[in-house]
N, C-alpha and C positions, 0 to 999 in steps of 0.2 A: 285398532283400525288405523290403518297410515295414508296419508295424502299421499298420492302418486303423481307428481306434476307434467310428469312426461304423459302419465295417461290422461290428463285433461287438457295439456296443451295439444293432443289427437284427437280428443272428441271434439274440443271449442274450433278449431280446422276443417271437420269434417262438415262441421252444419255450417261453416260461414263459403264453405268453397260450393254446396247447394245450393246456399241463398244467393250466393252471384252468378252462379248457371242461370236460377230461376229470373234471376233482375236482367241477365243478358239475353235471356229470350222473351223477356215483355219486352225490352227497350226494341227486340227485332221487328218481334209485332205490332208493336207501335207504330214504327216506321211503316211497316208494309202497309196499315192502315192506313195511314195518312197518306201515302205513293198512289194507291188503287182507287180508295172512297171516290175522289173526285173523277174516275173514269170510269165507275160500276154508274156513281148519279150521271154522269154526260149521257152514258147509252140509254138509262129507264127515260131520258128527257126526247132520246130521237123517238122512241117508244112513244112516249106521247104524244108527239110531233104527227105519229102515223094516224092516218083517218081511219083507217079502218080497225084498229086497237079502239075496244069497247072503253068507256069512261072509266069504268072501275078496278081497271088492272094497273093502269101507272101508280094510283090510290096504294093498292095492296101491293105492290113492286115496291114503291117508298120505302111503305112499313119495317118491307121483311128482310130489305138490303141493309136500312138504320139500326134494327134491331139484330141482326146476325151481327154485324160490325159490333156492337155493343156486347153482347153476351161474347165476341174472341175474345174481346180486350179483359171484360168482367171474368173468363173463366180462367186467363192466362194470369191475372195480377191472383187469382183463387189459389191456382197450386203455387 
């Protein structure tokens, strides 16, 4: 069996140029997250603002805008 250096210096290549695709599109997502969060929460707060929106929808608006946001970033650092 013979070491073939050339062929590890193309495999050791091929997963580190993956794993910086993968690190430049967290760091994208990151960012968009952090641009948008504070203008998805401003609108659920005019929402609340409104009288005629029932008590328990800004509740469950909160929830499901913090936890989407949470599960991109959580599925994005995943792959």
């Amino acid at each position: 069996m013979e070491f073939n250096l050339k062929s590890m210096q193309k495999k050791g290549q091929a997963g580190l140029n993956s794993k910086m695709t993968a690190l430049i599109g967290a760091v994208i997502v990151i960012f968009l997250v952090v641009a948008l969060a504070p203008e998805m929460f401003e609108q659920l707060g005019v929402l609340e603002a409104n009288v005629d929106t029932p008590g328990w929808v800004p509740v469950v608006m909160y929830v499901i805008v913090g936890a989407g946001l949470v599960f991109l970033v959580w599925r994005t650092f995943n792959n």
